[in-house]
ROGUKOL-17200 format. One record per residue (C-alpha): x, y, z; residue in one letter. Coordinates in steps of 0.1 Angstrom, whole numbers, plus 5000, padded with zeros to 4 digits. Each point is the difference from the previous one (the first is absolute). Last residue first. Example, Ala and Ser with C-alpha at 12.3 -4.5 7.8 and 13.67 -1.06 7.14 Angstrom:
<rs>
5137, 4989, 5071, S
4986, 4966, 5007, A
</rs>
This chain:
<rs>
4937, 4791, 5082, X
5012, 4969, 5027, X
5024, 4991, 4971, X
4997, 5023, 4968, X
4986, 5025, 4982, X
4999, 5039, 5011, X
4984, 5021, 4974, X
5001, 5038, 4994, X
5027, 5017, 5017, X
5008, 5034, 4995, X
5033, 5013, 5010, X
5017, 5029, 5016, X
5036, 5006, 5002, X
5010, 5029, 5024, X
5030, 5028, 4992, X
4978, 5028, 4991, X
5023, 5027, 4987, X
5002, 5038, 5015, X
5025, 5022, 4982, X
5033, 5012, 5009, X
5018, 4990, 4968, X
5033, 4982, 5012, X
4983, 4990, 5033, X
4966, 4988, 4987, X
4977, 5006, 5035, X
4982, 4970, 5012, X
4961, 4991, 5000, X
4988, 4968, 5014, X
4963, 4994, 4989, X
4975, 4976, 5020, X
4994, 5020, 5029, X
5003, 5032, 4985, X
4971, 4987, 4972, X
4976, 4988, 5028, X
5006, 5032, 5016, X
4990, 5017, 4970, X
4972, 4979, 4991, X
4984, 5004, 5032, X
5002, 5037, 5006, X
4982, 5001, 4962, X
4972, 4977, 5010, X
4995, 5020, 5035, X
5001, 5035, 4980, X
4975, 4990, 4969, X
4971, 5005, 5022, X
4968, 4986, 4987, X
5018, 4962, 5011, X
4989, 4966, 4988, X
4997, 4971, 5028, X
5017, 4969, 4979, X
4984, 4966, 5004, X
4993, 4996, 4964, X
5038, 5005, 4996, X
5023, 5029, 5003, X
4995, 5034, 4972, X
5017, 5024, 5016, X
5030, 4977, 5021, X
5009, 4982, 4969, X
4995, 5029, 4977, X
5021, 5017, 5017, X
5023, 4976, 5009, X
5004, 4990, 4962, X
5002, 5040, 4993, X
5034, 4999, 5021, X
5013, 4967, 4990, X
5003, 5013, 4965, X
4980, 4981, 4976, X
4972, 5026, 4995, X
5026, 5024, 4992, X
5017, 4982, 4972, X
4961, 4999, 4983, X
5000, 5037, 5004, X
4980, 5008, 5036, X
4967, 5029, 4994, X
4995, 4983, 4966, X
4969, 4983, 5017, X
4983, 5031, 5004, X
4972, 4998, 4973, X
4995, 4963, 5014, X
5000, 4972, 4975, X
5030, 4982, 5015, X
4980, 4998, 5032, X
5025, 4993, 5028, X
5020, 5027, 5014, X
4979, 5032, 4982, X
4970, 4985, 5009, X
5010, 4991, 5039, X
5015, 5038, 4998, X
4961, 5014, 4990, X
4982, 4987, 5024, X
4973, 4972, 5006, X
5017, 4975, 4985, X
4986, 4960, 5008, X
5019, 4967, 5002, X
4981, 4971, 4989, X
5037, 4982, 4987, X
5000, 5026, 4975, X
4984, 5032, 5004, X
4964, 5013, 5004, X
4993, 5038, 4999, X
4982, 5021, 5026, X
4995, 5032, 4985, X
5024, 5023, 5007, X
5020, 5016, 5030, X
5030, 5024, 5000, X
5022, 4994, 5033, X
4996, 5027, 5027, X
5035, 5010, 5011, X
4990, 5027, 5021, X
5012, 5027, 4980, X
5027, 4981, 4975, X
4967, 4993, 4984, X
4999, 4960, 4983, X
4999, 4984, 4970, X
5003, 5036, 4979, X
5026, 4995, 4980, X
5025, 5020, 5017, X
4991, 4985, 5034, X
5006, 4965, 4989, X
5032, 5013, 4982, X
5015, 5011, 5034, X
5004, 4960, 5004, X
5031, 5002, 4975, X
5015, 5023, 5029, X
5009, 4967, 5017, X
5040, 5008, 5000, X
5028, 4972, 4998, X
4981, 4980, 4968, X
5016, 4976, 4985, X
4985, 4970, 5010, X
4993, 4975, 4972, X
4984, 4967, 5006, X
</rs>
């Protein structure tokens, strides 16, 4: 999975577009709309995460969306069947970035000065095997 990112100002594009007020940090809401696996979108940011057909689906480039950083997003934002949506944006935002901290190491490129991200992250799909 790609992790480049050292700052999380690609989130300030949520504002930007409209997904949610940076006053208050109420989340845009639509008509309920079903999703795979009988998930439902009820704002804006679910849409533009998982419905290709969403007028703001190019809010993430195709090489954003598989950053690690708009995979815990959309992870955290969208959940599971189970998952207790949000009209604030702030908790779900305050969640991803510490998620992201915790899972990216960040060090400082001595020759250049610049800030690299030094973890490995991978996505695993299938485990086969014994006891599996």
């Amino acid at each position: 999975v790609a992790t480049t990112k050292v700052r999380l100002d690609m989130l300030d594009r949520i504002f930007d577009a409209g997904l949610a007020r940076r006053d208050g940090g109420w989340m845009a809401k639509t008509f309920d709309t079903p999703l795979a696996d009988g998930l439902v979108a009820s704002d804006r940011l679910r849409l533009a995460l998982c419905d290709a057909d969403s007028e703001d689906w190019g809010l993430f480039s195709p090489a954003e969306r598989d950053e690690l950083l708009v995979r815990c997003l959309r992870h955290l934002c969208v959940g599971g069947g189970l998952c207790q949506y949000e009209d604030s944006i702030d908790p779900l935002l305050d969640s991803v970035k510490a998620v992201y901290r915790d899972l990216v190491r960040v060090h400082k490129v001595p020759a250049t000065g610049t800030l690299e991200v030094a973890s490995h992250t991978y996505r695993v799909d299938a485990i086969d095997g014994p006891g599996c």
